[in-house]
C-alpha positions in Angstrom: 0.0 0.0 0.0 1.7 3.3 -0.8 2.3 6.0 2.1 1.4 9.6 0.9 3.6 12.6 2.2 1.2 15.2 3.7 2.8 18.8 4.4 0.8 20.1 7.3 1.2 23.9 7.9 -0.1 25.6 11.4 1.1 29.1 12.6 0.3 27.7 16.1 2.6 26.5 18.5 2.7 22.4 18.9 4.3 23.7 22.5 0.5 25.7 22.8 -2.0 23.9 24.5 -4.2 24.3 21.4 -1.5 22.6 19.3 -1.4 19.6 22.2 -5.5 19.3 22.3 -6.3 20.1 18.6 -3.6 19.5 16.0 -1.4 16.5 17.0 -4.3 14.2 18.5 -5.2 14.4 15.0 -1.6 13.8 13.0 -1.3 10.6 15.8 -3.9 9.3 14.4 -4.1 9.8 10.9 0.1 9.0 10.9 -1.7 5.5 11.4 -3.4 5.0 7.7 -0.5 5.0 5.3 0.6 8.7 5.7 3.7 10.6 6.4 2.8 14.1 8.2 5.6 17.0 7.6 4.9 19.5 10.0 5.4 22.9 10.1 4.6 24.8 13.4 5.7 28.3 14.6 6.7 27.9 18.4 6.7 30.9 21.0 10.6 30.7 22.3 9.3 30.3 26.3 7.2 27.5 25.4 9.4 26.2 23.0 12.4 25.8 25.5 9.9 24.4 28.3 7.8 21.8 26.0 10.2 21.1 23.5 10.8 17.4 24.4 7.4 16.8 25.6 6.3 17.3 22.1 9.4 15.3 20.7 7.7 12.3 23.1 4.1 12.4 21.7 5.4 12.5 18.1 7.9 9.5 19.0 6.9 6.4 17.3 4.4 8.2 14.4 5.1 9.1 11.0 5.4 12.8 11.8 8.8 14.8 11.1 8.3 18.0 12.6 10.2 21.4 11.7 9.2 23.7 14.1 10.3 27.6 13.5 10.3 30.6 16.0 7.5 32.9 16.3 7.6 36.1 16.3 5.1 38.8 17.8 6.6 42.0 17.5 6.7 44.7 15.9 3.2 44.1 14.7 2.8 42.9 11.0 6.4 43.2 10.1 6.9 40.1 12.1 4.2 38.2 10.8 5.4 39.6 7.5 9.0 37.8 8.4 6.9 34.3 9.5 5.1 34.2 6.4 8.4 34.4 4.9 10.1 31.8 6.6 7.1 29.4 6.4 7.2 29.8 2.6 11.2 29.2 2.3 10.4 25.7 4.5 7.7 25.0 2.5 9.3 25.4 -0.8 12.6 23.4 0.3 10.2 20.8 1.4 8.5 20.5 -1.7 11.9 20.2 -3.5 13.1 17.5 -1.2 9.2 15.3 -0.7 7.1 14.0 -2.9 4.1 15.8 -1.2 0.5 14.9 -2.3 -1.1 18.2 -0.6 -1.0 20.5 1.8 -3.1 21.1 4.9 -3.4 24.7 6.0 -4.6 25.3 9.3 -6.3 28.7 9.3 -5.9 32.1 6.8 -1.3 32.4 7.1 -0.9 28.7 6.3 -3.5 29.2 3.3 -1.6 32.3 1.8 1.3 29.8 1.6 -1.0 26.8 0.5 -3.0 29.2 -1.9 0.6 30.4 -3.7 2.3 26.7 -4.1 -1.7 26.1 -5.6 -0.8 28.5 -8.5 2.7 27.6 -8.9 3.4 24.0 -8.2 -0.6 22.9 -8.8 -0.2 21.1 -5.3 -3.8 20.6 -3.5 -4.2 22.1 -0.2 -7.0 21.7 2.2 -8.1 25.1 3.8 -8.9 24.1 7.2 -10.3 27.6 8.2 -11.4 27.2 11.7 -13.3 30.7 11.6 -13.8 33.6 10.0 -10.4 35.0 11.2 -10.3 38.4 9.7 -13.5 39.0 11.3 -12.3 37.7 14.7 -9.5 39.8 14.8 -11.9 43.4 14.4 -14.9 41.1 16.7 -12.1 40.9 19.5 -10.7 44.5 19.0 -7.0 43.2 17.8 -7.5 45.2 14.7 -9.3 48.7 14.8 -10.6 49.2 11.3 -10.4 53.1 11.6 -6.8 52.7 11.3 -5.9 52.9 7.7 -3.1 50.3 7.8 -5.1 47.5 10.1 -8.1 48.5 7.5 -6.0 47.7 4.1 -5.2 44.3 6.1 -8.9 43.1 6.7 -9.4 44.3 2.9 -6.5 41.8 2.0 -7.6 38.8 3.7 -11.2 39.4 3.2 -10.5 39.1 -0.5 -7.8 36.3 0.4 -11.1 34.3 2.4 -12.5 34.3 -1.2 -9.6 32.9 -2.8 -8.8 29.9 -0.3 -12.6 28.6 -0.6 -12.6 29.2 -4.3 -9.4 27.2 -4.6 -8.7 25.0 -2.1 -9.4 21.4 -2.6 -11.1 20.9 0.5 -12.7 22.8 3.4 -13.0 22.4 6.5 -15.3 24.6 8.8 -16.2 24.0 12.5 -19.5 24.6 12.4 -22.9 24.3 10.2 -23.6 27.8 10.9 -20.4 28.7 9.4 -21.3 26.5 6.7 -24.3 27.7 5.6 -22.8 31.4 6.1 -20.2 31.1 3.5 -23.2 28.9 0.9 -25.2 32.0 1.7 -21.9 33.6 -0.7 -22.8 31.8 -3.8 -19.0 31.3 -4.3 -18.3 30.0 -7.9 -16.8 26.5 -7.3 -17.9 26.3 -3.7 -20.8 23.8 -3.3 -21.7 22.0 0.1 -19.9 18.8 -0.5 -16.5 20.7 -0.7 -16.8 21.9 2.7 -16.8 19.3 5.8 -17.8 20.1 9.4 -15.9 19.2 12.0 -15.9 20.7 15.1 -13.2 21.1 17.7 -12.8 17.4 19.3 -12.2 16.1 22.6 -10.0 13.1 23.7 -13.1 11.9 25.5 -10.4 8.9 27.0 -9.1 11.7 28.8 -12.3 14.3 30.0 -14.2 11.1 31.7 -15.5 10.1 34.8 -14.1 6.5 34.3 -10.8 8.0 34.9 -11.4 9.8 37.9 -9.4 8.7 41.2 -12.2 9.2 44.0 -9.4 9.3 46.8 -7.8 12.0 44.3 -10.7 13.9 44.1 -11.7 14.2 47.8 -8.0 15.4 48.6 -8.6 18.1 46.0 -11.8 19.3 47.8 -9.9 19.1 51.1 -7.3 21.0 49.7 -9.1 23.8 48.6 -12.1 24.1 51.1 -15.0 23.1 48.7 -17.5 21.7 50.8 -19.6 18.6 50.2 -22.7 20.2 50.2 -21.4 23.2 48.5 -23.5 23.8 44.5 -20.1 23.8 42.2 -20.1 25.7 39.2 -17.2 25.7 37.0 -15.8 27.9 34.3 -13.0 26.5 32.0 -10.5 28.6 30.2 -9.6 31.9 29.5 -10.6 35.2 31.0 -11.4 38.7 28.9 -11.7 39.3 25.2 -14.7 36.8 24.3 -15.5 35.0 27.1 -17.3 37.5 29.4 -16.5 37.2 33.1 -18.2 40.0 34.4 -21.7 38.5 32.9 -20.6 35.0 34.3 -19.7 36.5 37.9 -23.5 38.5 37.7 -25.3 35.5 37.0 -23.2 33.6 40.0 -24.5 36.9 41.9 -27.7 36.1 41.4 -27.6 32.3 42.0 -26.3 33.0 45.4 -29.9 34.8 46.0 -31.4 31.4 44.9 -28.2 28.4 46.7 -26.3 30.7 49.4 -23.8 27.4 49.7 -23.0 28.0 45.6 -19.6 28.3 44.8 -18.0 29.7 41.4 -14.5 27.4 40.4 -12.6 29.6 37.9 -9.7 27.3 36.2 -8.0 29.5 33.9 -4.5 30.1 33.5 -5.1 33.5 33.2 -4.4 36.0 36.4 -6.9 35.3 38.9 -7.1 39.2 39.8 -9.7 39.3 36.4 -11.8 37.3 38.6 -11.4 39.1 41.6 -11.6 42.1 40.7 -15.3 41.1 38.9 -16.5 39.7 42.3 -15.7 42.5 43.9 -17.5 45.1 41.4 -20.6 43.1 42.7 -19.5 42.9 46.3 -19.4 38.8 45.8 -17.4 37.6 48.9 -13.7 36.4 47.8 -14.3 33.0 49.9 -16.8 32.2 47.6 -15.2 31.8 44.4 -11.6 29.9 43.7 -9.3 30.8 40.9 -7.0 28.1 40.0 -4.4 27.2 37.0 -4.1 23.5 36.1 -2.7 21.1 34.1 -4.4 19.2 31.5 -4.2 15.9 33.6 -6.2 18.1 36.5 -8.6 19.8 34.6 -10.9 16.6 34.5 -11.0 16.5 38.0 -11.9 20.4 38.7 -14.7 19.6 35.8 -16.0 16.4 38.1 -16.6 18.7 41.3 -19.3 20.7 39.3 -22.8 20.5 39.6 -22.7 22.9 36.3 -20.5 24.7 34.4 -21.0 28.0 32.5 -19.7 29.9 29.9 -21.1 33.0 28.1 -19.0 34.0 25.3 -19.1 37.7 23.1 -21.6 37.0 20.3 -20.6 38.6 17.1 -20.8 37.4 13.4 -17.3 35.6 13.2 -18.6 33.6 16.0 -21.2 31.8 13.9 -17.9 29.7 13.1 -16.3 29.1 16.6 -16.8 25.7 18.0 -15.6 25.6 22.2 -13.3 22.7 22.9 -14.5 23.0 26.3 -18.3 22.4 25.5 -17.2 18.6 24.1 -14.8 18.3 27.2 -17.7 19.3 29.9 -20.1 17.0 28.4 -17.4 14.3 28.3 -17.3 15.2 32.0 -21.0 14.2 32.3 -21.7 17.8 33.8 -24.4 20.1 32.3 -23.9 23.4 31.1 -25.4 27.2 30.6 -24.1 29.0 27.9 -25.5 31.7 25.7 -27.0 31.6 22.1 -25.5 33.2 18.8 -21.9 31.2 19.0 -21.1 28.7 16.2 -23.8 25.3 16.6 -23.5 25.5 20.6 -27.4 26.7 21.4 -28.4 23.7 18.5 -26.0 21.4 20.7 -27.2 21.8 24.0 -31.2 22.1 23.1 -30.5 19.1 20.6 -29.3 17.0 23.7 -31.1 18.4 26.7 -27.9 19.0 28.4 -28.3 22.5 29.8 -29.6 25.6 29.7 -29.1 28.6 26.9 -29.8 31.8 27.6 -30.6 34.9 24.7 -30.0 37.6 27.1 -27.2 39.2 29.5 -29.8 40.4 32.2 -30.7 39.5 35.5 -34.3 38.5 34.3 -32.3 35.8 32.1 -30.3 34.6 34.6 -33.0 34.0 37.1 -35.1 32.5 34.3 -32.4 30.0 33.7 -31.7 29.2 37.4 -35.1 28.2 37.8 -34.7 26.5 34.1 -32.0 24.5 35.4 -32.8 23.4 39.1 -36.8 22.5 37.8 -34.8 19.8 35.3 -35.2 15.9 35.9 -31.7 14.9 37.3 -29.6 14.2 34.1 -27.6 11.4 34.0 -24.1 12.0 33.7 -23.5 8.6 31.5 -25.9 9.9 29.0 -24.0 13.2 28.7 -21.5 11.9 28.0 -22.7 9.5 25.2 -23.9 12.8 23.8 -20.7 14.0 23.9 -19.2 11.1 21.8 -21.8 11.0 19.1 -21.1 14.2 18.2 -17.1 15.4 19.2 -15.6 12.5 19.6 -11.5 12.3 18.7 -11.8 9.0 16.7 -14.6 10.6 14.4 -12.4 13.6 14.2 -9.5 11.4 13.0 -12.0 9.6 10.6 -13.6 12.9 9.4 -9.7 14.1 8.5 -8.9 10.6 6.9 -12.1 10.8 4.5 -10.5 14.3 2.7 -7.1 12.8 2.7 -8.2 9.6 1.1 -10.5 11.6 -1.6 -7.5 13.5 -2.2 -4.9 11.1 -2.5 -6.6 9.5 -5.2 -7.3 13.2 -7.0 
């Protein structure tokens, strides 16, 4: 059987957490069915030197050669101007040196790459957008369009957008609702079986309650004072720019009116005095809330103390194409969430699966509407979320998602 030589091209770190939880689960696996992944990654130089041989580890024993090159953040656009430089240097010695099938370009840099060797060498490439990125950036205030420079670049890569769906071979979107957006275009030579959904994945071996340690997770309650009748809610991830902490620490506000034993567990590697300094807009007690970093192998077990766990994120139009990791890894948890509508195919999710509570609104009417919502609901079982959780964002589909494209291209 004949191994094909993929080129896989991702301006995120493999040293990121990101890169760990949603780019090499995938190579693993698809490293497994007769290909050979060359990938390119840009690594942040702290990370980098800390994670370095971590990543060397996971990648031991797969057909993956990785080349990873140094990221660089500033000055702003001259640097990512120098990336894209590199990246295309590496790619075109690669090319010289591989017999390469196609390329895979995760999100809009890779693309520009994939989109130029498209004209020149007529190589494939799979534009694996993961959202409307140009949009993201102005939605989450990184580029202001009244400045005539950061204007010129939306222009470019709005045009660009059009360019990597109109030529890619593939695409790959993360949600339906992103899906239908970009049919919605009437793109020439952009139909709906040239663009796969698949949304962001969870190693759902890894977020489940088979695998937690009961002795392991009473010490952590000890630890950190959570009592047993105390009502748990969680919050997983970052804090500022989308997701909205103030509007998650006002609805915790108000379910202290309705459970005065509630507690709010923050796990963010972010700096707990966002948090804090929330609570204490809306006189919240400090006692009552916990703001803790954690590993990957502990975040599972922070999940497992929760009787819920929220997450209310900025709606704006590119997030009709984001798709929260975290969502998939609550689920897998067996815990139930509230979360707000308007982000990528999360409200369709939850209602779909009865295994929550969505809210429209960022009010206190909303938020007492859903408390009552949630506590009136029969008692869920936590088996059956997470069943939900594996018919729909499951790693192994994920892996056999990817493996359909490459096959259908390998034969192109």
């Amino acid at each position: 059987m004949n191994t094909y030589k993929i080129l896989y091209l991702s301006y995120d770190g493999m040293t990121d957490p990101l890169g760990q939880s949603q780019v090499l689960p995938y190579l693993r696996g698809l490293s497994m069915y007769n290909f050979e992944i060359h990938l390119i990654s840009f690594e942040k130089k702290e990370r980098f030197v800390q994670n370095r041989h971590k990543i060397e580890q996971l990648l031991s024993g797969f057909a993956i050669k990785w080349y990873p090159l140094h990221y660089h953040q500033k000055p702003p656009v001259i640097s990512t101007l120098y990336d894209l430089w590199k990246l295309n240097s590496k790619v075109k010695q690669l090319l010289k040196t591989q017999n390469i099938s196609f390329i895979h370009c995760r999100s809009y840099i890779a693309a520009l790459v994939g989109l130029k060797f498209k004209k020149e060498l007529k190589i494939p490439f799979i534009f694996d957008m993961r959202g409307f990125w140009a949009d993201e950036r102005v939605d989450g205030k990184l580029w202001n369009l009244k400045n005539p420079l950061f204007k010129a670049i939306y222009t470019f890569f709005k045009h660009k957008e059009q360019a990597f769906l109109q030529q890619s071979a593939h695409i790959v979107s993360l949600t339906q609702n992103a899906k239908d957006e970009i049919l919605s275009w009437q793109l020439p030579h952009v139909s709906a079986d040239k663009i796969s959904v698949i949304p962001c994945c969870a190693d759902l071996e890894h977020f489940s309650q088979n695998n937690i340690d009961k002795m392991q997770l009473h010490s952590i309650k000890t630890k950190h004072g959570i009592k047993d009748d105390s009502f748990t809610i969680s919050y997983i991830g970052s804090l500022g720019t989308w997701y909205m902490i103030d509007e998650m620490m006002s609805f915790f506000k108000i379910l202290l009116q309705h459970i005065p034993q509630a507690f709010f567990l923050i796990i963010s590697t972010d700096a707990p005095e966002i948090a804090y300094r929330a609570a204490e807009k809306l006189q919240i007690a400090p006692h009552k809330i916990l703001v803790k970093s954690a590993s990957r192998q502990e975040v599972p077990y922070y999940i497992a103390l929760s009787k819920c766990s929220i997450f209310f994120i900025n709606s704006t139009f590119s997030k009709k194409a984001s798709s929260p990791t975290k969502l998939a890894e609550i689920l897998g948890m067996g815990v139930p969430v509230i979360c707000n509508s308007g982000v990528g195919d999360v409200e369709q999710i939850v209602k779909n699966g009865e295994v929550g509570i969505v809210i429209d609104n960022f009010d206190n009417q909303s938020y007492t509407d859903a408390i009552k919502r949630f506590l009136a609901m029969p008692p869920l079982n936590p088996s059956n979320i997470a069943l939900y959780a594996s018919n729909y964002a499951s790693l192994s589909d994920g892996i056999n998602n990817y493996l359909r494209i490459y096959r259908q291209l390998s034969k192109g």
